[in-house]
C-alpha positions in Angstrom: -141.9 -64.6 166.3 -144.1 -66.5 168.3 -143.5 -70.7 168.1 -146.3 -72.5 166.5 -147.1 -75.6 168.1 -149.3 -78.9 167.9 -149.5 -80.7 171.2 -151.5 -84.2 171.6 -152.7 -85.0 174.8 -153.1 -88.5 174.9 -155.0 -88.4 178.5 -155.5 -91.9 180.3 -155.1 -93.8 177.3 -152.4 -96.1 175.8 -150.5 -98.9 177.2 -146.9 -98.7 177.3 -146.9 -101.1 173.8 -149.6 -99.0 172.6 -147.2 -96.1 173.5 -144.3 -97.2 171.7 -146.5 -98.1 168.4 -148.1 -94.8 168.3 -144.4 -93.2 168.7 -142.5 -95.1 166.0 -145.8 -94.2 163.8 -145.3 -90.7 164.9 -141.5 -90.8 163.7 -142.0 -92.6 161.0 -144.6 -90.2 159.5 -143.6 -86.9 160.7 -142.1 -84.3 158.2 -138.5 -83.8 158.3 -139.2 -79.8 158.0 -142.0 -78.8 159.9 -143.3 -75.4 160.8 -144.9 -76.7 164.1 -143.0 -78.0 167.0 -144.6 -81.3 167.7 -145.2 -82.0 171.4 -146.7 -85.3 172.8 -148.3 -86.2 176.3 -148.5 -89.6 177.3 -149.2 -91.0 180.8 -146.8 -90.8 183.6 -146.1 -94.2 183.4 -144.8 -94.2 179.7 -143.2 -91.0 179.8 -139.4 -92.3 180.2 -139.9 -94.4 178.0 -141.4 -92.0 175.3 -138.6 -89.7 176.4 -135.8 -92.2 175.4 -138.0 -93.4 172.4 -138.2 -89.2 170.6 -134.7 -88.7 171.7 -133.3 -86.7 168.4 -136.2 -86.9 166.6 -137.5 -83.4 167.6 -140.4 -84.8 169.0 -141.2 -82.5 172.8 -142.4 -85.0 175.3 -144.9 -83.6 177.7 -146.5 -84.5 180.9 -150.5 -84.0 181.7 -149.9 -82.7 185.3 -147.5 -82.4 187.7 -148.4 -81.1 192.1 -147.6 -77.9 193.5 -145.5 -79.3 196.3 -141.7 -80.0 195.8 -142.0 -83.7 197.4 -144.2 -84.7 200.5 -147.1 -86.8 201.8 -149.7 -86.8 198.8 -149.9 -90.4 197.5 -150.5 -90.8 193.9 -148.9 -87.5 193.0 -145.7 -86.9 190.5 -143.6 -83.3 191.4 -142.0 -81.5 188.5 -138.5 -82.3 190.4 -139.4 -86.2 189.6 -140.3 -85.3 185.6 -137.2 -83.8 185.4 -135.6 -86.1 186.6 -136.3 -88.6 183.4 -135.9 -85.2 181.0 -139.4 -84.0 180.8 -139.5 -80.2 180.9 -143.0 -79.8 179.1 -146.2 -79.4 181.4 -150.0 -79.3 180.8 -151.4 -77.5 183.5 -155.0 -76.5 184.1 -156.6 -78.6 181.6 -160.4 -78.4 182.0 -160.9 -82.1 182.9 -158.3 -81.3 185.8 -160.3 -78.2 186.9 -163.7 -80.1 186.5 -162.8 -83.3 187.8 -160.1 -82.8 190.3 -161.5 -79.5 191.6 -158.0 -77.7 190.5 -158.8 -73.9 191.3 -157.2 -70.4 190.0 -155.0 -70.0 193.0 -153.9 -73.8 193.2 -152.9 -73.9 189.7 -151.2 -70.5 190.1 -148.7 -72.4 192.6 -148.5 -75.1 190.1 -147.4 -72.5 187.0 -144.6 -71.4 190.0 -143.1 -74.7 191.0 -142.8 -75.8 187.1 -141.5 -72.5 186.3 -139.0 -72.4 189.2 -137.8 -75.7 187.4 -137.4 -74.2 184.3 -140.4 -75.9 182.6 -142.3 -74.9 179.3 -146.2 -74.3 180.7 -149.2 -75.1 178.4 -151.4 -73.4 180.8 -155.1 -74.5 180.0 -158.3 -72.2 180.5 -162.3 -71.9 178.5 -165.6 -72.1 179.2 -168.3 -74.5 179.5 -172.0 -74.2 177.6 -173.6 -72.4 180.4 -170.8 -69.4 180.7 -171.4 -69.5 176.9 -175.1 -69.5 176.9 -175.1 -67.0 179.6 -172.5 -64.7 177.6 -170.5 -65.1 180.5 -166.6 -66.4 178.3 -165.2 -63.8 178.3 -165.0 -62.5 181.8 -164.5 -66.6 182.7 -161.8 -66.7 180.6 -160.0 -63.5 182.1 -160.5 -64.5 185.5 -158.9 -67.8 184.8 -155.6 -66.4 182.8 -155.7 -63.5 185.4 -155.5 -65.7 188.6 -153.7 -68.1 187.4 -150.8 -66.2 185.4 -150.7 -62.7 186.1 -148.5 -62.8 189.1 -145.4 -63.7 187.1 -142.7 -61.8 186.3 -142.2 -60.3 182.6 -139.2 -62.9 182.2 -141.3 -65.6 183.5 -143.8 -65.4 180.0 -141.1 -66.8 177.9 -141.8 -70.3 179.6 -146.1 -70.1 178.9 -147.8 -71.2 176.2 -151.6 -70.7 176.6 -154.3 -73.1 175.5 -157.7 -72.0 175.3 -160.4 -75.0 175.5 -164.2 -74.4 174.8 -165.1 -77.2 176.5 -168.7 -77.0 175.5 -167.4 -78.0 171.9 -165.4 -81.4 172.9 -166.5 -84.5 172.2 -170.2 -83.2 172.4 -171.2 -83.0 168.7 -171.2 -78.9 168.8 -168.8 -78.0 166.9 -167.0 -74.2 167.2 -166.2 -72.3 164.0 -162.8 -71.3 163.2 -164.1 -67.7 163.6 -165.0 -68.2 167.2 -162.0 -69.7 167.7 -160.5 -66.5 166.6 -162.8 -64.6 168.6 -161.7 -65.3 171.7 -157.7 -66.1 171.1 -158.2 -62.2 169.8 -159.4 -61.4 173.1 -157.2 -63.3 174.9 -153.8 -61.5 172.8 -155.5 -58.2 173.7 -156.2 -59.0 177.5 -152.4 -59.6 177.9 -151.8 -56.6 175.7 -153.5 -54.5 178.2 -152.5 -56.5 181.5 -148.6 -57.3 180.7 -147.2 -55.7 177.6 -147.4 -55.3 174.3 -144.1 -57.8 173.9 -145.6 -60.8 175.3 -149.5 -60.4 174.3 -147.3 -60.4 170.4 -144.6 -63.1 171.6 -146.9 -65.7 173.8 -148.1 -68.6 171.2 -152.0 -69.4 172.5 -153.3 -72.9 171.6 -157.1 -74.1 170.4 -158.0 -76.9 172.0 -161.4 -77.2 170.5 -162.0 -80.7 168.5 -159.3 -79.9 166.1 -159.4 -82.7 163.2 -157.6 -83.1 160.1 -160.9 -81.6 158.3 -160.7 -78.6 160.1 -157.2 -77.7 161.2 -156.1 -75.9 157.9 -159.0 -73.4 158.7 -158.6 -73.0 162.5 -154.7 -72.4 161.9 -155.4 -69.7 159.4 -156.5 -67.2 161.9 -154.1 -64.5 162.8 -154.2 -65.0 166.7 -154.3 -69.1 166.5 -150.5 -70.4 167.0 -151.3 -74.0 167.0 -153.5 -76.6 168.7 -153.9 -78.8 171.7 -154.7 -81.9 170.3 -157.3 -85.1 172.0 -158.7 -87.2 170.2 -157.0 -87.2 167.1 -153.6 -87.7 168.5 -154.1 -90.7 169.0 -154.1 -91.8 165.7 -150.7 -91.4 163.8 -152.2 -90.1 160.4 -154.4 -88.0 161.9 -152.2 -86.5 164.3 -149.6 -85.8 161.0 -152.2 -84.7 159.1 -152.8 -81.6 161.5 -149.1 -80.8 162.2 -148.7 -80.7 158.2 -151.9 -78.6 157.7 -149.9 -75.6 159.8 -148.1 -73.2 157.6 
């Protein structure tokens, strides 16, 4: 059965107080039975801290990024040896602000997914398509390309540590808003891609993520789709009640 999962990325916001608020919200608030595995990304320098803070509470902390290198010369960069290190095993790699801002390619990513995995670290590997690929009816074949560089040198065993995440970037935080049947749309291509490419086992067994704008308002919807195992949270998980509100609205 494939996990269902909500996962807020907080990005570069919250100061460690700011971190440690939103957490004892977070714990406060949270359902003692849940049917989502809640995961949370806060900055690298709050991490240990939010690590020590969830300990026992269920709560998955996650880091945002993490280099392809082991160790080595590249100022300003945090390995996956050094997030273990302070018990993060949870990764977001790929996200679209990485790949648009940061210039993070198919094959560099691809050596990210191996050093995490090598580590034994849980993926959320990040992939979609901006307006124009949209426009031009170009998603689909982006979005292959993207899981397909990216993913589809690993080994069958190696799929139990991915969870994908697609992200329409045209509809985040520009007032477009994508329908719970696009959503499903594409997460049904996507399950049938890996169907085709690398079994029928993982394409059923490999929980895929929308990371689309999903708001309280909206998540009971989205989540009802068949191929949709969850969401990859921004804005709203940065507020306590909102962040609840869409972990309680999976069933």
């Amino acid at each position: 059965m494939r996990k269902k999962i909500v996962a807020g990325n907080w990005k570069m916001n919250n100061t460690l107080q700011e971190t440690e608020n939103l957490l004892n919200e977070l714990i406060s608030k949270k359902p003692t039975e849940s049917n989502a595995k809640i995961v949370v990304a806060p900055t690298f320098v709050n991490l240990q801290t939010a690590v020590t803070k969830t300990a026992g509470t269920g709560i998955i902390v996650c880091a945002q990024n993490a280099h392809q290198a082991e160790n080595g010369a590249f100022t300003g960069e945090v390995s996956v040896g050094m997030l273990k290190s302070i018990g993060v095993q949870t990764v977001i790699l790929g996200h679209s602000e990485r790949r648009a801002y940061f210039g993070e390619t198919n094959a560099i990513l691809a050596q990210k997914v191996d050093t995490a995995l090598k580590h034994n670290f849980t993926v959320i590997f990040c992939f979609g398509e901006e307006l124009s690929d949209r426009e031009s009816g170009n998603h689909f074949s982006l979005v292959e390309s993207q899981i397909k560089e990216g993913l589809f040198h690993l080994a069958e065993l190696d799929w139990k540590n991915i969870v994908l995440a697609y992200e329409p970037v045209w509809a985040i935080g520009t007032g477009i808003t994508a329908s719970s049947d696009q959503a499903q749309e594409m997460h049904a291509f996507i399950r049938t891609l890996l169907r085709t490419n690398v079994g029928n086992k993982i394409a059923e067994e490999t929980s895929i993520l929308y990371g689309g704008s999903v708001k309280p308002d909206n998540a009971v919807e989205i989540f009802s789709k068949p191929d949709v195992d969850g969401g990859l949270i921004g804005g709203a998980a940065l507020k306590a009640d909102d962040f609840i509100a869409i972990v309680n609205a999976m069933r």
